[in-house]
C-alpha positions as CSV (number, residue, x, y, z in Angstrom):
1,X,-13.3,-2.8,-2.2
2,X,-10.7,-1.4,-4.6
3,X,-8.5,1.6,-3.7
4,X,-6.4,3.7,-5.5
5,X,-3.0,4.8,-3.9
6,X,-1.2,7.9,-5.3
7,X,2.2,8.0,-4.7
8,X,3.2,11.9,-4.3
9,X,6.6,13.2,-3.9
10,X,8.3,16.5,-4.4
11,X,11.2,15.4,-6.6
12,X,13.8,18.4,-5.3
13,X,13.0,16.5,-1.7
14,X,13.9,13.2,-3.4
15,X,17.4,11.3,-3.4
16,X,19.5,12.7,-6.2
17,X,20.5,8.9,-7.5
18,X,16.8,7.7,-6.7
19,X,15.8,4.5,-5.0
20,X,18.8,2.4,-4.1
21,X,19.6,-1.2,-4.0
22,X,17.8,-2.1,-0.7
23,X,15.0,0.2,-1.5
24,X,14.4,-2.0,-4.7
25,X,14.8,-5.1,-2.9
26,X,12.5,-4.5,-0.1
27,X,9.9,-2.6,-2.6
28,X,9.8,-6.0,-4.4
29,X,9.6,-8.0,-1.0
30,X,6.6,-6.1,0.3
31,X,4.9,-6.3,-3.7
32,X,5.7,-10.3,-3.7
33,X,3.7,-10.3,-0.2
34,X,0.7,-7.6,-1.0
35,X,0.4,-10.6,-4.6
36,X,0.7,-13.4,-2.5
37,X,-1.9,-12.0,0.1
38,X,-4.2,-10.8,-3.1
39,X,-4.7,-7.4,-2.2
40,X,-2.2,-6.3,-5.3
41,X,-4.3,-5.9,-8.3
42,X,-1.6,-3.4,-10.4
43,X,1.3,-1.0,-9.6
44,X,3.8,1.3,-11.4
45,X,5.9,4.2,-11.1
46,X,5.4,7.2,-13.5
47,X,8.0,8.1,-16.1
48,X,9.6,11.7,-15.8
49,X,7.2,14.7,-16.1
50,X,9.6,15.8,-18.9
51,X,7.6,13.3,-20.9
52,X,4.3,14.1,-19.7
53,X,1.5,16.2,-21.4
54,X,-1.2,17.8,-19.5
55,X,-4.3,19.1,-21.1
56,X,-6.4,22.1,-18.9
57,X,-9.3,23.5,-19.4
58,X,-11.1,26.3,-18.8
59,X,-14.3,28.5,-19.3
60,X,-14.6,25.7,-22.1
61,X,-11.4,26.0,-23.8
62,X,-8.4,23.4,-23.7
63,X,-4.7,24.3,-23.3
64,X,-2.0,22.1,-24.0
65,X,1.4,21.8,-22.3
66,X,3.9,19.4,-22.6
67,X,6.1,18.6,-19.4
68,X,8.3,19.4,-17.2
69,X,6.0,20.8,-15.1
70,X,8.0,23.2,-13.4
71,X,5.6,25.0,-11.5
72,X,5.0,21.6,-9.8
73,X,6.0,21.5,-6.2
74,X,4.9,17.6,-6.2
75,X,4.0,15.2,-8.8
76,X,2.4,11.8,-8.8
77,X,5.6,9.5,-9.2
78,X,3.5,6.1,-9.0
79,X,-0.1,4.3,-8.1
80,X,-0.8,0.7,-6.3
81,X,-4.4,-0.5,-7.5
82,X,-5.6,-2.6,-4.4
83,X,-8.4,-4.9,-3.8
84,X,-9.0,-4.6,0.0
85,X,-11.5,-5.9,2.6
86,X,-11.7,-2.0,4.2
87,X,-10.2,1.1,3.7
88,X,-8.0,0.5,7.0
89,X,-6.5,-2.5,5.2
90,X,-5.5,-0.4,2.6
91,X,-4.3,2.5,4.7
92,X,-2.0,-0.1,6.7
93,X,-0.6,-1.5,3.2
94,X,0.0,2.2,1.9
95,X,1.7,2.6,5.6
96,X,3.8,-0.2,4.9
97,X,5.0,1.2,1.5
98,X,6.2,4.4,3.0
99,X,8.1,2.5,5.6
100,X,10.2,0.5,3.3
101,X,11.3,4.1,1.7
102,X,13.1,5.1,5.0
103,X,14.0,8.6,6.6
104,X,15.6,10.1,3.0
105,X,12.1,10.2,1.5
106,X,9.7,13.2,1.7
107,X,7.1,11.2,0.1
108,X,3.2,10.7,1.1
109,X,0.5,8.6,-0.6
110,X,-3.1,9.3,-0.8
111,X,-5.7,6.5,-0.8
112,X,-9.2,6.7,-2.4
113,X,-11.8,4.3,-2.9
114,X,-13.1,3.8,-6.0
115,X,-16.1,5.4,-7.1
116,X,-18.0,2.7,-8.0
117,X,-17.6,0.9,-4.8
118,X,-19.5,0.4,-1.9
């Protein structure tokens, strides 16, 4: 099964100087292992919701807005797209990414199973 994990974060909660050198390193430990174990189909962080558009709509009629986003109290800062034997597999691998972040990071991830999975 494939499941999509959003990476959610309120960036006034996040480190001012962002990840840090041992964040980066053991981020691209656990990404050479989820590869290696095949469960890693695709991952990426987000650029800045500066540079982001969203597009609402309502009653029919679309509204542009070009970021920031201020009104946002969190954003999606990233996804990992992973190919999993059960949704607990994925859960623990998710688990394992917020781990490597430490104690500094108010971060969460939600996982969902793609829709055209059984």
């Amino acid at each position: 099964m494939r499941n999509l994990v959003l990476i959610r974060l309120d960036p006034s909660k996040a480190p001012e100087q962002g990840p840090d050198e041992k964040l980066m390193a053991d981020m691209n430990t656990l990404i050479e292992e989820m590869t290696k174990a095949g469960v890693l189909l695709d991952t990426a962080g987000l650029r800045p919701t500066e540079e982001g558009t969203r597009i609402r709509q309502v009653d029919g009629k679309q509204t542009v807005i070009d970021g920031p986003f201020t009104e946002s109290k969190e954003i999606i800062g990233g996804y990992c797209l992973l190919q999993t034997r059960s949704t607990e597999e994925a859960v623990e691998w998710a688990s394992r990414f917020l781990r490597v972040h430490g104690p500094e990071w108010e971060i969460e991830v939600e996982v969902r199973q793609l829709a055209d999975q059984d």
